[in-house]
Backbone as ProteinMPNN parsed JSONL, in Angstrom:
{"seq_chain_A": "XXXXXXXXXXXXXXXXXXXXXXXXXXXXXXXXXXXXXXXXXXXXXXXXXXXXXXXXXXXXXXXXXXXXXXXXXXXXXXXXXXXXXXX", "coords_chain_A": {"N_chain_A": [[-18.363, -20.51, 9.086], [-19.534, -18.133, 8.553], [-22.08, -18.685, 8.666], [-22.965, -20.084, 10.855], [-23.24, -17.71, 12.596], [-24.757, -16.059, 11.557], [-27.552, -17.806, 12.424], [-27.311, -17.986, 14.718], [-28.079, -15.237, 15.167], [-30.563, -15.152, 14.459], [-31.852, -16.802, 15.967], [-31.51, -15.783, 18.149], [-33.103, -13.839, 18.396], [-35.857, -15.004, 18.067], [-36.284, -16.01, 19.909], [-35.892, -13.624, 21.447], [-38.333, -12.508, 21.112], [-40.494, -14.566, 21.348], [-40.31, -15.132, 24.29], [-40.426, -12.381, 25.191], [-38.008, -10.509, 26.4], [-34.83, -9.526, 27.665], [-32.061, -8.584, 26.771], [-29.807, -9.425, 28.558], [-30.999, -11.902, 29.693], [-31.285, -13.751, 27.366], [-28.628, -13.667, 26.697], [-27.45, -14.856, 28.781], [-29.091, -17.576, 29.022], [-27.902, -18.521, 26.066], [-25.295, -18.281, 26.53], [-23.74, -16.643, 25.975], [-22.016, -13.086, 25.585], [-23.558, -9.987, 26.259], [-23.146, -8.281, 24.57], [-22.65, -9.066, 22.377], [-24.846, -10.038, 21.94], [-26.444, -8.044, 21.345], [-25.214, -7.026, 19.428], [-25.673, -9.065, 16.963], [-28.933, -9.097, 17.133], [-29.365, -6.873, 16.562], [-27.431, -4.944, 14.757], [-26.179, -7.57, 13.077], [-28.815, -8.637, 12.161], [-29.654, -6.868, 11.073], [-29.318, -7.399, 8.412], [-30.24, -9.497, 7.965], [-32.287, -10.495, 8.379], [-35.025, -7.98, 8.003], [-37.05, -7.183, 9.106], [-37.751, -9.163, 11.116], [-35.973, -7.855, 12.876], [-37.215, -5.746, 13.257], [-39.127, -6.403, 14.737], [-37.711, -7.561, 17.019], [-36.382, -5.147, 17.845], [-38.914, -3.497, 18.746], [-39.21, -4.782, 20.84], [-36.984, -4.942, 22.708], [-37.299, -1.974, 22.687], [-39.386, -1.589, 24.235], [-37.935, -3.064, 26.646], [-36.377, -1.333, 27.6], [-37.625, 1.034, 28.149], [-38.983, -0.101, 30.728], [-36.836, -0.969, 32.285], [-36.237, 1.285, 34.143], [-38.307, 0.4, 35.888], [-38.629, -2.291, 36.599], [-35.835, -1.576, 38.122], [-36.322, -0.3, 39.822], [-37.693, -1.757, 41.552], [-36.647, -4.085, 42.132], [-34.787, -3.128, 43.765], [-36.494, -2.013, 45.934], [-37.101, -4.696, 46.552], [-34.822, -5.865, 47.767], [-34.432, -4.02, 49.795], [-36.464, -4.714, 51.092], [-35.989, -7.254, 51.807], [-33.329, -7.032, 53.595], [-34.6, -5.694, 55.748], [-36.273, -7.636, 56.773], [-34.464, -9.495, 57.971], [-32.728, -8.466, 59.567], [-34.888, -7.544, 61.532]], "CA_chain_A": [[-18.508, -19.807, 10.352], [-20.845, -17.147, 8.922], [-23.761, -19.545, 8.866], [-23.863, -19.938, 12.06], [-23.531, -16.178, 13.203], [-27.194, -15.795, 10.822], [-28.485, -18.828, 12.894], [-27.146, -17.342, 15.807], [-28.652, -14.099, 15.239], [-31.728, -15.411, 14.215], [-32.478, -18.172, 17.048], [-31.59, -14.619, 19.271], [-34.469, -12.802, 17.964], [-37.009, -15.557, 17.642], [-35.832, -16.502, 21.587], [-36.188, -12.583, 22.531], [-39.757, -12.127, 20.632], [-41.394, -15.323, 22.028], [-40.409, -14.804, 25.35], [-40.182, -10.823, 25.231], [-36.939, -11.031, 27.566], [-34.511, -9.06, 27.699], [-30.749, -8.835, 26.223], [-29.326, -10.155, 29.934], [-31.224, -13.109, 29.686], [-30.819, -13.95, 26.273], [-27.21, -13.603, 26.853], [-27.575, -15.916, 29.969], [-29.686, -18.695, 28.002], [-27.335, -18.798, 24.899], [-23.884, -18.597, 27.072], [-22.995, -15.573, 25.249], [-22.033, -11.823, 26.169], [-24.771, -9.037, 26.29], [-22.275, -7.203, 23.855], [-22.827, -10.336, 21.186], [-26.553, -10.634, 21.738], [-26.849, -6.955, 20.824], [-24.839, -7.118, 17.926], [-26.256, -9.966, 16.688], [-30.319, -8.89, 17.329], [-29.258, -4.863, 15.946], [-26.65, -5.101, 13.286], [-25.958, -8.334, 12.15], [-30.155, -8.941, 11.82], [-30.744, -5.668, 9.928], [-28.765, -7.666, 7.119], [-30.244, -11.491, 7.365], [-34.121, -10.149, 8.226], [-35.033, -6.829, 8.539], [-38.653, -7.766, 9.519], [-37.461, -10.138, 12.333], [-34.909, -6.977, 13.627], [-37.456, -4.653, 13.755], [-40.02, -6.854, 15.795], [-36.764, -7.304, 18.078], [-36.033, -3.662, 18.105], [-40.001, -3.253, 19.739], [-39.057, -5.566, 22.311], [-35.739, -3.945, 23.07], [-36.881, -0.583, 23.091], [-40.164, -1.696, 25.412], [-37.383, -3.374, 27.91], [-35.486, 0.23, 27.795], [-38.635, 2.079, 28.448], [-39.367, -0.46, 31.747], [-35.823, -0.849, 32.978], [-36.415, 1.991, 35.601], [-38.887, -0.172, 36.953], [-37.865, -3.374, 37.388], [-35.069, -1.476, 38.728], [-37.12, 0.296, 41.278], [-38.526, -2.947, 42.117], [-35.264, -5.103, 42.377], [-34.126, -2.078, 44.781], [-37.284, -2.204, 46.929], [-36.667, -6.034, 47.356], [-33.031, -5.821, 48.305], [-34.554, -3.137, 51.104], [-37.158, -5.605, 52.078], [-35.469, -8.285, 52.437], [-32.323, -6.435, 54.752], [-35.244, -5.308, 56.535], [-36.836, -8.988, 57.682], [-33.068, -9.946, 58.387], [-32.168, -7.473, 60.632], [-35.921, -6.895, 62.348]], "C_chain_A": [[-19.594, -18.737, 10.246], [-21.823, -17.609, 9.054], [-24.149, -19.766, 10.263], [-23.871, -18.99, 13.247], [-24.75, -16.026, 12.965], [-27.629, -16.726, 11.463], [-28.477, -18.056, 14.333], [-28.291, -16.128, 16.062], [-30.232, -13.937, 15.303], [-32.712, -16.405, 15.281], [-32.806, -16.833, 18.221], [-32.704, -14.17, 19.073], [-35.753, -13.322, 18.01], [-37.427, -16.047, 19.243], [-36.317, -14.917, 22.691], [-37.947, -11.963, 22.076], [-40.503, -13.023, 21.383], [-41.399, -15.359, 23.376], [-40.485, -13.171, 26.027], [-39.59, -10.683, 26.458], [-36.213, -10.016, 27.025], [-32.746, -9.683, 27.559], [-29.969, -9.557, 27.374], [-29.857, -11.248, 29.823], [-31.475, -13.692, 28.842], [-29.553, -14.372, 26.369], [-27.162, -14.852, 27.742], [-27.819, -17.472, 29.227], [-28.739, -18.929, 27.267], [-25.56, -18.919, 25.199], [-23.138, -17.481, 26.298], [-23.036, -13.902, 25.798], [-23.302, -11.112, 26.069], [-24.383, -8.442, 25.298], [-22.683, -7.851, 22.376], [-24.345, -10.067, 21.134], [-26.959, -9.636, 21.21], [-26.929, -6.455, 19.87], [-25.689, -7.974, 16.825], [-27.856, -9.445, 16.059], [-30.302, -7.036, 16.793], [-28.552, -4.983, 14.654], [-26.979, -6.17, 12.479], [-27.79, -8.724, 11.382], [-30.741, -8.011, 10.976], [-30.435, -7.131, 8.808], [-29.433, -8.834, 6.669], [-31.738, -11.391, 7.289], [-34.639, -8.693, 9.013], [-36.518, -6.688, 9.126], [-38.209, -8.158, 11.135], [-36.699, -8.831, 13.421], [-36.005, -5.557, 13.94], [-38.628, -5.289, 14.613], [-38.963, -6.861, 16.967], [-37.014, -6.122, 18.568], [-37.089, -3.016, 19.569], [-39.918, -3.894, 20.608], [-38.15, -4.616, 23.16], [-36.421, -2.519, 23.826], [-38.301, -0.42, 24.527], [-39.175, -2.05, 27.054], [-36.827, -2.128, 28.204], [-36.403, 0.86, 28.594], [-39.106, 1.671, 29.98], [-38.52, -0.349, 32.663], [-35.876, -0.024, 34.113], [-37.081, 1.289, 36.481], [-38.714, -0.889, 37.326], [-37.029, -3.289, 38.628], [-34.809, -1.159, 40.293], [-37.4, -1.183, 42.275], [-37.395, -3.852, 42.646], [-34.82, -4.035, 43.712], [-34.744, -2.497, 46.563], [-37.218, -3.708, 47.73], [-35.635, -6.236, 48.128], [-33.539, -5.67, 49.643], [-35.372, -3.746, 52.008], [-36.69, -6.735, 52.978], [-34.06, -8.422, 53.667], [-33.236, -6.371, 55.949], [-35.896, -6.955, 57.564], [-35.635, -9.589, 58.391], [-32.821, -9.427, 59.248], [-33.66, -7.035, 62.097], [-36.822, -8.03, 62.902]], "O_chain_A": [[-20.346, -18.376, 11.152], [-22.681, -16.949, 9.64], [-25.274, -19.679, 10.756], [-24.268, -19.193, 14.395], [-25.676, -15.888, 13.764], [-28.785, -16.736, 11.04], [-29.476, -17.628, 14.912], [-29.151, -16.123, 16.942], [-30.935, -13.094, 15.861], [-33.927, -16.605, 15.285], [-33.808, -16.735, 18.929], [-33.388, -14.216, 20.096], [-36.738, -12.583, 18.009], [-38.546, -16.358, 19.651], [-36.759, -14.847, 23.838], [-38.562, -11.114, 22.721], [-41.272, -12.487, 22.181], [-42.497, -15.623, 23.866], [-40.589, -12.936, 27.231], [-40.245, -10.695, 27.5], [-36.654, -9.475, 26.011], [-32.282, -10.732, 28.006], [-29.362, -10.522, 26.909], [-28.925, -12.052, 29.843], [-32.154, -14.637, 29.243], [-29.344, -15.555, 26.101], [-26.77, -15.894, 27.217], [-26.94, -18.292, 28.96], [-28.271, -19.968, 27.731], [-24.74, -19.434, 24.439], [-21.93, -17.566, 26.077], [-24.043, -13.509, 26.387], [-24.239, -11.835, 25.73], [-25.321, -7.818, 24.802], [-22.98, -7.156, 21.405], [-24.881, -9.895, 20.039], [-27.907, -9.84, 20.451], [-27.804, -5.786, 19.32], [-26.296, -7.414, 15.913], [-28.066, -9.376, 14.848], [-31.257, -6.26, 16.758], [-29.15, -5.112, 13.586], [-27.722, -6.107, 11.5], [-27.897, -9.035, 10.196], [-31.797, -8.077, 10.347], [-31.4, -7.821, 8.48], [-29.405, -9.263, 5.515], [-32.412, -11.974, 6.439], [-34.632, -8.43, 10.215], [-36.76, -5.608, 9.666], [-38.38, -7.434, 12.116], [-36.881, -8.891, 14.637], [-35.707, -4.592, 14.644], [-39.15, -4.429, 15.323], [-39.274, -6.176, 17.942], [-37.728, -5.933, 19.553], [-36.764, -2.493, 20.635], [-40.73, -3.607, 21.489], [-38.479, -3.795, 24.016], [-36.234, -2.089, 24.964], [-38.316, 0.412, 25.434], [-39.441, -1.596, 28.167], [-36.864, -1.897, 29.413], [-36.061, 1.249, 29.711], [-39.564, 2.582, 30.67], [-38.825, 0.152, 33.745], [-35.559, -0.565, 35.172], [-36.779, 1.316, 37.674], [-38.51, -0.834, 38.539], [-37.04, -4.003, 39.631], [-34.037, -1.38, 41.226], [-37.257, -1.378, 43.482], [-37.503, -4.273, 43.798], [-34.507, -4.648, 44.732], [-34.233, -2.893, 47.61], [-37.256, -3.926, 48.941], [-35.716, -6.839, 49.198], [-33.399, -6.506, 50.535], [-35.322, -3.615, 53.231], [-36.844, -7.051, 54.158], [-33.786, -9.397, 54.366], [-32.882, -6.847, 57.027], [-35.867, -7.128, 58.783], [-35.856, -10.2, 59.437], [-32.569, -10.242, 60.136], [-33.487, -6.471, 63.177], [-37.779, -7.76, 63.628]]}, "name": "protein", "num_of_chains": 1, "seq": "XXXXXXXXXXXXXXXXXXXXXXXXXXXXXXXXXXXXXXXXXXXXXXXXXXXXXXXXXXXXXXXXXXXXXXXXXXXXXXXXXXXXXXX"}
């Protein structure tokens, strides 16, 4: 069973580097929690490649740093799209 947590962990990381995606859709893709994918791509990856976990990490901490915006942006759509509905 641990072998294929390290495959796990490792398919996560190689899945969130080549697409530079974000832990939600990782999670989505692989049918697994956000809670798992985190673990997985933070903890369990220091231990199996600490190389591979810290190219993750720069993904990660770039999606952190954007998150406001997207968020902005997902917002503004919502408001657009009420707006063509209603006008």
């Amino acid at each position: 069973m641990k072998g294929y947590i390290e495959e796990r962990a490792i398919e996560l990381a190689n899945y969130i580097i080549d697409k530079k995606t974000t832990v939600r859709a990782a999670a989505k893709k692989f049918g697994i929690s956000k809670s798992t994918v985190h673990k997985d791509v933070t903890e369990r990856l220091m231990k199996i490649s600490p190389e591979l976990a810290e190219k993750v990490r720069v993904i990660l901490e770039e999606n952190k740093a954007e998150r406001h915006i997207r968020g902005g942006e997902a917002t503004k759509a919502k408001y657009q799209e009420a707006k063509t509905k209603t006008g």
